[in-house]
Structures are given as structure tokens and as C-alpha cells.
C-alpha distance (Angstrom), angle and dihedral (degrees) to the residues before:
residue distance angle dihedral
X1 . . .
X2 4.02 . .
X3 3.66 119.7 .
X4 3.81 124.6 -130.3
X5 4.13 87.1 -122.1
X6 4.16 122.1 100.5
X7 4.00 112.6 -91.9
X8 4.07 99.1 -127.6
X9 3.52 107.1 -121.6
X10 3.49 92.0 -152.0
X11 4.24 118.6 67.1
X12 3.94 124.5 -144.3
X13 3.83 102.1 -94.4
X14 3.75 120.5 -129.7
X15 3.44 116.0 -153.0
X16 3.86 118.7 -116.6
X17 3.79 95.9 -112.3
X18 4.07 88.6 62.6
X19 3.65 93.3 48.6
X20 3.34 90.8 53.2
X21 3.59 103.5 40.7
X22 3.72 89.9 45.0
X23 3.75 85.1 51.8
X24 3.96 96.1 51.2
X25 4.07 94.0 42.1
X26 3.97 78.6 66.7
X27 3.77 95.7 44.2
X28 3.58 92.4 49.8
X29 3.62 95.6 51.2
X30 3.72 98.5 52.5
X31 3.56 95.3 34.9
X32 3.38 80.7 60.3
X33 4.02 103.5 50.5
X34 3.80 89.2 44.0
X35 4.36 90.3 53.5
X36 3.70 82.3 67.4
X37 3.90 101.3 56.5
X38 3.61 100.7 71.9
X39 3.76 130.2 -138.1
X40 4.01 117.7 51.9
X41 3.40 102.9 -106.6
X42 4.08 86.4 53.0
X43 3.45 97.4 48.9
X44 4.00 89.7 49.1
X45 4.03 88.9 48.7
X46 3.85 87.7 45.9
X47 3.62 92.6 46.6
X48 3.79 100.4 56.3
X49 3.48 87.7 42.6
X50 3.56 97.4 59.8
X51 4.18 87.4 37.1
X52 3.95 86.5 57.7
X53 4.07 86.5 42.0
X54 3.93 92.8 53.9
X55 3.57 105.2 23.0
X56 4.09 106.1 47.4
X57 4.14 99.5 8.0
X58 3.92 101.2 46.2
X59 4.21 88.9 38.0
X60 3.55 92.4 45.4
X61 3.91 84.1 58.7
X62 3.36 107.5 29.0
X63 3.73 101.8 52.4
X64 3.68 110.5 -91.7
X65 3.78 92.1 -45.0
X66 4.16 136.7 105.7
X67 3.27 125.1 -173.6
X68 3.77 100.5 -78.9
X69 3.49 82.0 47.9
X70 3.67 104.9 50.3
X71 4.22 74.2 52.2
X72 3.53 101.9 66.5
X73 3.67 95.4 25.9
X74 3.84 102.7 -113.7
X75 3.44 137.0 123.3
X76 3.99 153.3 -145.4
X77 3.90 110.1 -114.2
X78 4.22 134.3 172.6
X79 3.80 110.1 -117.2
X80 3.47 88.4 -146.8
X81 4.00 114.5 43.4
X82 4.17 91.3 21.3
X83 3.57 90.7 -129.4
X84 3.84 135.4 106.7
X85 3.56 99.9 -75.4
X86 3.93 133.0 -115.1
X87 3.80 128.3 -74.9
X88 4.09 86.2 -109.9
X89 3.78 92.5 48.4
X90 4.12 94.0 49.9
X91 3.83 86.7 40.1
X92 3.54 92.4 52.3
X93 3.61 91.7 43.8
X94 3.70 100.6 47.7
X95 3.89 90.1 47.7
X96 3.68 88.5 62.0
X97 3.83 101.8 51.6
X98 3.53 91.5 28.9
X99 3.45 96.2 60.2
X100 3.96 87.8 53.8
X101 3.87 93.9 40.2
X102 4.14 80.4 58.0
X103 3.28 89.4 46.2
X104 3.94 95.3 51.5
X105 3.96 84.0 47.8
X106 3.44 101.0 59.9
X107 3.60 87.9 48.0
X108 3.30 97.6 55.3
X109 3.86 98.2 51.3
X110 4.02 82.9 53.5
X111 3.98 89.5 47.6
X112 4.21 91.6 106.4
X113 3.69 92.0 37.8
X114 3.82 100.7 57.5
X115 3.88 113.9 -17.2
X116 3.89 97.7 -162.7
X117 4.22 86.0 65.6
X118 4.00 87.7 53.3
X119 3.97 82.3 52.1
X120 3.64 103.7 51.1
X121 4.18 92.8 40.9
X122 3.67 93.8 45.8
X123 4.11 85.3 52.9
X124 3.22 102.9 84.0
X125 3.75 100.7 44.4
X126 3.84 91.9 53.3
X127 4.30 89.6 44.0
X128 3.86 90.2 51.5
X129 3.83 90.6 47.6
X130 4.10 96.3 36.5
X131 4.16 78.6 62.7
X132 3.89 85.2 68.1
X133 3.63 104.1 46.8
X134 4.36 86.9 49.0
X135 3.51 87.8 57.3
X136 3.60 117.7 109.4
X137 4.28 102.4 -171.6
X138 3.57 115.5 25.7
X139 4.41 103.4 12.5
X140 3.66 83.5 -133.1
X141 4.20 117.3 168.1
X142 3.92 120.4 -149.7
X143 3.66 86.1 -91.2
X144 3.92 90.3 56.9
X145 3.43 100.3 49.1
X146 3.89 101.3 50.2
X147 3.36 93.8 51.0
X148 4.06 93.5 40.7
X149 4.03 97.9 -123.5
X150 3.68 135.5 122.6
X151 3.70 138.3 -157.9
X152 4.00 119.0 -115.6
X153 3.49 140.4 -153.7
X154 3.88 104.5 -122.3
X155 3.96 129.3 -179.0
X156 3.77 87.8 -137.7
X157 3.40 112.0 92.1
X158 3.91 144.3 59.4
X159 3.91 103.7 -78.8
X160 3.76 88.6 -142.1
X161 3.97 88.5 170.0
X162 3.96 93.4 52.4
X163 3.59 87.5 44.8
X164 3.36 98.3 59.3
X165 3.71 95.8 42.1
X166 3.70 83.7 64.0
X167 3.78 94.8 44.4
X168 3.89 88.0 55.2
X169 3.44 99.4 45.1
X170 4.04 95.3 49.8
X171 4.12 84.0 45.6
X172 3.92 79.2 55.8
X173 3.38 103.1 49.1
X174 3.74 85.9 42.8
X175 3.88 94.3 60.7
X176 3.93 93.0 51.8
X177 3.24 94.4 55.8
């Protein structure tokens, strides 16, 4: 299924800020839903469950996008067949930054009981991501480039992050007045 039309070789570039908002929107919400299972070792099985769940399952489905995603209207795309890519690929993908995002979560439950631990676990989360925002061509993090995918600017989406800038500027212009 190849069209007749030029492949770009260029992607739409999403600025850092989205990628990482769109990133901790996700974060937030399974961090979240695994708080409420109980004992450690259930919260980290309930968290990479619901990772997996939003982050491979609902992209698979939805496009390219999760929720955070959907949010700040960007998107998961193959490098090589410009398409969403495969189950494997978003597997593969997930398993690497979810494996640091559980990483950074654990370390931030421990944050008030020794703050050097929330340091080292939350390293390798922000050194896989920093790889993205040094990237001049393609913004692609660790997690991007081993698995040969890049994130998009779409025009499907929410624009939660444009919305608000609006929201804030008419609350603003409201208060001056």
C-alpha cells in the first residue's frame, strides 16, 4: 500500500515542551491509578500494566496517539513506512521508556525518604529524554532512535497547551481591565 506521492524527508517538528508535556500527562495518569493499588510491588505491576494499556494498546488504536498525546496533538510515527508503527515496534518502544518512567516512579515515592535514591532513578528517564531535546533533525529520545520512530506534530488532537495559552491570556486581559 505505497502511494505514487514523494515521502517528505523531513517530519513536522514538535517542539520539546509538547513532547514532554504529552509525555508527563501520561505519567501523571498512571502514576496515579497505580497510587491506589497498595503495596510496592502492586503498584509497580499495576503501573506497567496501565503504561502497556495507554502507551502501546490505546496508540495502536487510536492512531499513534495516547492520551497525553491526543493532548498536545502529536503523534507516534515509523521512520521508515510513515505509518503508526507495529505492535512489536510500540512494544519495544514502550518497554524502554517505561522501564525508566518506572524507574522515575519509584523514585519519586522515595523522594522524602532519601532524596539522593529519587536522583539516581529519575536519571535515566531524564538522560533518555535529554537525547531528544539535543537533537537537531528528527527530536528523537533514546527510546526513538532504537526502535527507528519519531514523534509528529499532528492537527488531530485537543491542543490543550494552545488552549490554555489563550485561557490565560483572556484571564489577563480580564484582570487589567
Amino acid at each position: 500500500m505505497t502511494s505514487d506521492r514523494p515521502v517528505p524527508k523531513r517530519f513536522p517538528k514538535v517542539p520539546f515542551e509538547r513532547r514532554f508535556y504529552g509525555f508527563l500527562i501520561d505519567f501523571v495518569c498512571v502514576w496515579v491509578i497505580s497510587s491506589l493499588a497498595g503495596p510496592p510491588l502492586l503498584q509497580m505491576l499495576v503501573f506497567l500494566g496501565a503504561w502497556f494499556t495507554l502507551r502501546v494498546v490505546v496508540v495502536d488504536r487510536n492512531g499513534g496517539q495516547s492520551l497525553g498525546s491526543w493532548c498536545m496533538d502529536i503523534k507516534v510515527m515509523d521512520v521508515r513506512f510513515r505509518k503508526v508503527p507495529e505492535l512489536f515496534i510500540l512494544l519495544k518502544r514502550e518497554a524502554l521508556l517505561g522501564g525508566a518512567a518506572l524507574l522515575a516512579m519509584i523514585g519519586l515515592n522515595l523522594f522524602f525518604v532519601n532524596p539522593f535514591s529519587t536522583l539516581l532513578l529519575v536519571s535515566p528517564l531524564v538522560a533518555g529524554c535529554g537525547v531528544a531535546y539535543a537533537d537537531e533533525d528528527y527530536n528523537q529520545g533514546l527510546h526513538d532512535r532504537l526502535c527507528n520512530t519519531v514523534v509528529i506534530q499532528t492537527k488531530r488532537g485537543f491542543s490543550l497547551d494552545i488552549r490554555l495559552r489563550r485561557w490565560l491570556a483572556e484571564v489577563r486581559f480580564r484582570m487589567r481591565k
